[in-house]
KEMAR-582150 format. One record per residue (C-alpha): chain; residue in three letters; x, z, y; residue number from 0. Coordinates in nm, 3 decimals, padded with zeros to 5 digits. Each point is the difference from the previous one (the first is absolute). Layout:
BEGIN
- mol  type  u  w  v  seq
- A  ALA  X  Z  Y  NUM
...
//
This chain:
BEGIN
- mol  type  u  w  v  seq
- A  UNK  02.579  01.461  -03.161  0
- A  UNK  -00.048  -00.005  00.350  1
- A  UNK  -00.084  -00.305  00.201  2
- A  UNK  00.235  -00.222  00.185  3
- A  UNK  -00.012  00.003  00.416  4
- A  UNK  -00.130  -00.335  00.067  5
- A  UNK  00.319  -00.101  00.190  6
- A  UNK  00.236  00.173  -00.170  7
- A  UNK  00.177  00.129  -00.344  8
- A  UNK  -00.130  00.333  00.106  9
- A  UNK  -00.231  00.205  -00.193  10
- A  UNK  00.042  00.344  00.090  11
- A  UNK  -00.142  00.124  00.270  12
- A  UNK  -00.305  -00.243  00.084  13
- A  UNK  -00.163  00.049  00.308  14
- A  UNK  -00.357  -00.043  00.142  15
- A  UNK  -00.013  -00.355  00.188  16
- A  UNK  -00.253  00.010  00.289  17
- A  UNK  -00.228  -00.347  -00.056  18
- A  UNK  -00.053  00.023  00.386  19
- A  UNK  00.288  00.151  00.195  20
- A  UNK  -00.002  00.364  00.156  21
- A  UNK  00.021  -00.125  00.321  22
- A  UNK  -00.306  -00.212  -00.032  23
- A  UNK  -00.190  00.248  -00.068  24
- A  UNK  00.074  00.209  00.289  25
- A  UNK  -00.017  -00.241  00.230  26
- A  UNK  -00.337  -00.083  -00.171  27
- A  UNK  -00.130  00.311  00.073  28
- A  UNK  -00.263  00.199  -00.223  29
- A  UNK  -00.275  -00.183  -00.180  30
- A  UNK  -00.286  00.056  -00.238  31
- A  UNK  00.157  -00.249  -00.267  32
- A  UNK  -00.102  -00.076  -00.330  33
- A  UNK  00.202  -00.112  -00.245  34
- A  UNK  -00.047  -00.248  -00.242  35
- A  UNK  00.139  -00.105  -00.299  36
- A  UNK  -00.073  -00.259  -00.294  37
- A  UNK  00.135  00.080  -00.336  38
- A  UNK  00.105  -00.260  -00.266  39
- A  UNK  -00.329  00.020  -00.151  40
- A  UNK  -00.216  -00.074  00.315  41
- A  UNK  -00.076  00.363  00.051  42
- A  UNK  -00.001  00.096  00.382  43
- A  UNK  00.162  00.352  00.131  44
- A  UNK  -00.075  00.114  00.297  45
- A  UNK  00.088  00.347  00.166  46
- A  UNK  -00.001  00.135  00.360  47
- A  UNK  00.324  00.032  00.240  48
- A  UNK  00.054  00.057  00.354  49
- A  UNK  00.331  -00.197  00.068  50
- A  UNK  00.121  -00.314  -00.200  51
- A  UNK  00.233  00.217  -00.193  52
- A  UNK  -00.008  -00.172  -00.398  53
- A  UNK  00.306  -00.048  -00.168  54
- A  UNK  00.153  -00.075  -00.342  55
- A  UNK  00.348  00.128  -00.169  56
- A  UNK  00.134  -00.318  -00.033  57
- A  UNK  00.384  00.015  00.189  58
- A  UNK  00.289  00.269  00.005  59
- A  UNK  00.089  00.283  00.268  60
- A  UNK  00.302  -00.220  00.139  61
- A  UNK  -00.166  -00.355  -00.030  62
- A  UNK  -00.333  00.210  00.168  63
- A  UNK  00.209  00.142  00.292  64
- A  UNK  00.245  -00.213  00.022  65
- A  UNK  -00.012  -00.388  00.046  66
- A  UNK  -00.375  -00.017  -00.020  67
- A  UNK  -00.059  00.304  00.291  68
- A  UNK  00.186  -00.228  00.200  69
- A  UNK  -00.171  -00.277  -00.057  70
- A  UNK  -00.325  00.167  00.067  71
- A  UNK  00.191  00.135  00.310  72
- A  UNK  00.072  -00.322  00.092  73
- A  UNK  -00.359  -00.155  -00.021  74
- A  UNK  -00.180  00.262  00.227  75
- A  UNK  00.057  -00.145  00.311  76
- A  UNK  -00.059  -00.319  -00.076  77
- A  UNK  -00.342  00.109  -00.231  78
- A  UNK  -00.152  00.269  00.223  79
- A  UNK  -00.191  -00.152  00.266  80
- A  UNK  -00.104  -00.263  -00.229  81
- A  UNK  -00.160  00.246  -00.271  82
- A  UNK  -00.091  00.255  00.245  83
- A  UNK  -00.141  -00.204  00.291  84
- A  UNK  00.010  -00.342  -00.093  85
- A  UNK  00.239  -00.096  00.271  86
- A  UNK  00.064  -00.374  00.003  87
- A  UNK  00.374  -00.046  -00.033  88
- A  UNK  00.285  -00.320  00.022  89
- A  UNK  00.206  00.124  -00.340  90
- A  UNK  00.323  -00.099  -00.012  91
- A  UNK  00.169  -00.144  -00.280  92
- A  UNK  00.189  00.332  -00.038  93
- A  UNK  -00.314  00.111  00.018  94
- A  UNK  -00.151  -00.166  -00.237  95
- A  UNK  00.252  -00.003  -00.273  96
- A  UNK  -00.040  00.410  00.025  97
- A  UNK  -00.375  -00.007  -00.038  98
- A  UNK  00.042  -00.239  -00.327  99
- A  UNK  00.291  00.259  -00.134  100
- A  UNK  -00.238  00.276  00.041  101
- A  UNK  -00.338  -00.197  -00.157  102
- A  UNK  00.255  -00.068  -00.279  103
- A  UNK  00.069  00.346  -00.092  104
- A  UNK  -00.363  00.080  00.040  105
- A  UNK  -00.065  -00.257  -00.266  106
- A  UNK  00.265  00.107  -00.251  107
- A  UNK  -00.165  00.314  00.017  108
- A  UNK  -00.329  -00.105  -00.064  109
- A  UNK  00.088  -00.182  -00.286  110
- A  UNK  00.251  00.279  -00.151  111
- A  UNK  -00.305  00.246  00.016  112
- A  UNK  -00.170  -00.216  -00.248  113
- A  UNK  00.334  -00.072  -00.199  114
- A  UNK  -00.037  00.290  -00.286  115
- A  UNK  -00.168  -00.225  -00.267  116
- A  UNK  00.172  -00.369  00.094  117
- A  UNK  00.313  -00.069  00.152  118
- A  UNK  00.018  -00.061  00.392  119
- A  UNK  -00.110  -00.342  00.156  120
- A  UNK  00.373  00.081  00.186  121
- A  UNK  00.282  00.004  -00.199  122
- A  UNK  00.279  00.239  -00.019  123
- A  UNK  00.260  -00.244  00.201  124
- A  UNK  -00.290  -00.110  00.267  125
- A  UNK  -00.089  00.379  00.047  126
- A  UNK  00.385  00.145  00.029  127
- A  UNK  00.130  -00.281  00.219  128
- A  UNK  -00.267  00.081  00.229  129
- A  UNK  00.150  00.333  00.047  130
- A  UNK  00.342  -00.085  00.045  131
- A  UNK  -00.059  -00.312  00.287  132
- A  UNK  -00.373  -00.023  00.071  133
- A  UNK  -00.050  -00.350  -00.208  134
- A  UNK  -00.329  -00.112  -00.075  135
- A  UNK  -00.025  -00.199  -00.313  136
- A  UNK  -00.084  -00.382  00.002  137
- A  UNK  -00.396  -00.072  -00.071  138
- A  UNK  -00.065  00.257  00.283  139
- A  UNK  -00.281  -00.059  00.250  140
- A  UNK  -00.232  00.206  00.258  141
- A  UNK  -00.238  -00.044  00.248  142
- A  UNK  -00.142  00.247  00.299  143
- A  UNK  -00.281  00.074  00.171  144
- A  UNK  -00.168  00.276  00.194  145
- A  UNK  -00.319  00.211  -00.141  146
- A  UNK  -00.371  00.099  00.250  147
- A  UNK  00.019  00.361  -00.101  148
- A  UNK  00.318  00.202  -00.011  149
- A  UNK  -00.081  00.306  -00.250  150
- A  UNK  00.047  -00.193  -00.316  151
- A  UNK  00.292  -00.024  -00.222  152
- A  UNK  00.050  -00.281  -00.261  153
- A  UNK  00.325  00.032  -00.306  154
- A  UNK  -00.115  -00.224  -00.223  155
- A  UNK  00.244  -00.194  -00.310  156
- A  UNK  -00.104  -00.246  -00.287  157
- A  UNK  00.149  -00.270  -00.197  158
- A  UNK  -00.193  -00.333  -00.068  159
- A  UNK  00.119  -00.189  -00.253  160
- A  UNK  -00.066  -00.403  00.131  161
- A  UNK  -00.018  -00.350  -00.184  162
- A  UNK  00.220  -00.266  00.231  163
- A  UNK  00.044  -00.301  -00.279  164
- A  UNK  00.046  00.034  -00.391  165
- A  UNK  00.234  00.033  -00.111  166
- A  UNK  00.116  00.269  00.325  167
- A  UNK  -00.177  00.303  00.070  168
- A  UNK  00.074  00.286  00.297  169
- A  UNK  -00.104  00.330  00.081  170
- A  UNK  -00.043  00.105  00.365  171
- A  UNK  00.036  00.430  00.133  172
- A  UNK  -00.297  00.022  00.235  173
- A  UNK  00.051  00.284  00.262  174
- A  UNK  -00.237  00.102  00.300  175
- A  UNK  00.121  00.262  00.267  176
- A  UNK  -00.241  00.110  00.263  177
- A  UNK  00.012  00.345  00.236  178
- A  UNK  -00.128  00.031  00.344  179
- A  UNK  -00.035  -00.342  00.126  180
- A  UNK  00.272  -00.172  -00.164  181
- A  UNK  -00.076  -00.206  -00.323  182
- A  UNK  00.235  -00.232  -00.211  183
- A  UNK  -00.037  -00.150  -00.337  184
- A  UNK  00.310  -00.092  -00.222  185
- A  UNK  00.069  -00.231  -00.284  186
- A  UNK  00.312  -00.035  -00.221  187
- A  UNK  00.013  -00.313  -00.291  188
- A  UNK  00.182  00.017  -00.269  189
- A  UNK  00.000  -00.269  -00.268  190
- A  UNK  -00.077  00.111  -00.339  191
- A  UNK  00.296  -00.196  -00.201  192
- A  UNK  00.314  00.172  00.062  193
- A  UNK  00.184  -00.289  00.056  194
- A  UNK  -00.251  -00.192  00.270  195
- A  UNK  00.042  00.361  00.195  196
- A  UNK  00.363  -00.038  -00.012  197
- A  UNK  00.018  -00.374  00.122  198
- A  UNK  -00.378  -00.146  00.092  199
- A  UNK  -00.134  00.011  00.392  200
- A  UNK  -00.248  00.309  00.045  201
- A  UNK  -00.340  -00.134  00.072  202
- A  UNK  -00.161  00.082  00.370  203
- A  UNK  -00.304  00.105  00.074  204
- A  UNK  -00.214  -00.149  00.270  205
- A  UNK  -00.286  00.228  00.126  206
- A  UNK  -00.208  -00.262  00.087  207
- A  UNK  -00.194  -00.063  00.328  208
- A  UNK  -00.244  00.275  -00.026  209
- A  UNK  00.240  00.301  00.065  210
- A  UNK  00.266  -00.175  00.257  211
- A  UNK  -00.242  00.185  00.266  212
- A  UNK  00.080  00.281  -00.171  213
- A  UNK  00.361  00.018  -00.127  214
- A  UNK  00.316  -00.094  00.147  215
- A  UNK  00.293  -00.060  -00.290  216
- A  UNK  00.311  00.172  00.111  217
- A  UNK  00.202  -00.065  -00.349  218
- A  UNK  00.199  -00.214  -00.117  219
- A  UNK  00.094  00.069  00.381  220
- A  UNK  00.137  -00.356  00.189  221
- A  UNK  00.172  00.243  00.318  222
- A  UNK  -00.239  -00.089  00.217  223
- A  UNK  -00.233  00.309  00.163  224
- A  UNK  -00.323  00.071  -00.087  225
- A  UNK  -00.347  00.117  00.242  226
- A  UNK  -00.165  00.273  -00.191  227
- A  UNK  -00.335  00.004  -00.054  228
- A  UNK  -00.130  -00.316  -00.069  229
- A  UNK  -00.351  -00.118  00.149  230
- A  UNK  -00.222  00.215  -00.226  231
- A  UNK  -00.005  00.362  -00.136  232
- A  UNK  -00.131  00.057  -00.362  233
- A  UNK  -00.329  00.228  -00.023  234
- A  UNK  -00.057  00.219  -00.278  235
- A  UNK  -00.280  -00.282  -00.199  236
- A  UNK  00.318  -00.215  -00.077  237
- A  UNK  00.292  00.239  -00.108  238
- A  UNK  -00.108  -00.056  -00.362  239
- A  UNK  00.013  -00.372  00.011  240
- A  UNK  00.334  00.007  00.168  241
- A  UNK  00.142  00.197  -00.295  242
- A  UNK  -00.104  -00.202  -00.243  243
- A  UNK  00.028  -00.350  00.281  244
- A  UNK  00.354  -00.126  -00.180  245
- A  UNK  -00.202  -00.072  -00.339  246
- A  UNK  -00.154  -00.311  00.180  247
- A  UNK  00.301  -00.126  00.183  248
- A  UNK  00.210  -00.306  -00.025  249
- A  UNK  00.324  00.014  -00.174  250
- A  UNK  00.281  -00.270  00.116  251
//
């Protein structure tokens, strides 16, 4: 049997997904890149490329070229100076509510690539009603910052299950986007119990003194603007650490 779009009923006719947009990567311009990937096991892949091109089979032809072209579409002016040159920007909250749409498919994505052997951290109804009206489920946070170097690309997805109080457990999705000079992490909670996800507060994440040099939050957005980048760039010795940074924050 073939496998479902991720936004759709669809499973004929499943197209390749670009992790990083076309037009990123021309306006990008050629680079010696290498790939890298970590497998389930801990095993690293690497392999050479000369334009952030990777992508994954993971939507349909009209969900592809349709809504989410023009969403993509829609994000390039208000992305391109800030991956390509790092151009320090007043976002609206138009603005903003566009670049959280856009990090939100990204993450879906992500975490339907790794999907074939467990079901998706985002379920059916979360991942369909985003295609029909843009809504971004409830638990749903993300922060922004700006990267040194500008010829790295980050697509990176995991699920951490978390202890909170016994009897109540959660799980948080964990996704990091970086290309060019733009950078943003993403976090999604979910209670375990079906019936404390239906009715309980989501918990919030605070990311603690350390990184508010670094990263701005833009979502759960309050309609105010936003002044992109913060204080501080990231440099290549800490881009494992933020990864892996929301496994020491402090849930609320």
């Amino acid at each position: 049997m073939s496998r479902q779009c991720a936004f759709c009923p669809a499973t004929a006719d499943i197209t390749l997904e670009h992790l990083w947009s076309g037009w990123i990567g021309k306006a990008l311009g050629a680079y010696d890149i290498k790939n890298t990937r970590r497998t389930e096991s801990g095993e690293v892949i690497t392999w050479p490329a000369k334009e952030f091109s990777a992508g994954a089979k993971v939507a349909c032809r009209d969900c592809n070229n349709g809504w989410m072209s023009a969403l993509e579409s829609a994000s390039k002016p208000i992305l391109e100076d800030m991956i390509v040159h790092c151009k320090a920007v007043t976002l609206s909250a138009k603005d903003i509510a566009t670049i959280a749409a856009v990090t939100f498919k990204n993450m879906v994505v992500a975490d339907y690539m790794k999907s074939s052997d467990r079901p998706p951290f985002f379920t059916r109804r979360e991942r369909w009603l985003f295609r029909e009206s843009l809504t971004l489920p409830k638990g749903l946070q993300m922060w922004f910052g700006s990267m040194a170097y500008s010829n790295s690309g980050i697509f990176k997805s995991y699920t951490l299950k978390m202890s909170l109080n016994v009897p109540y457990r959660n799980q948080l999705n964990i996704f990091t986007y970086g290309i060019g000079h733009f950078l943003s992490q993403s976090t999604c909670f979910r209670w375990l119990r079906k019936s404390r996800h239906k009715y309980a507060p989501s918990g919030y994440l605070d990311q603690g003194p350390q990184w508010n040099t670094m990263f701005i939050p833009f979502w759960p957005s309050d309609a105010r603007s936003i002044n992109w980048p913060a204080s501080s760039h990231l440099g290549h010795q800490l881009v494992e650490t933020f990864v892996h940074r929301v496994e020491h924050y402090k849930i609320s």
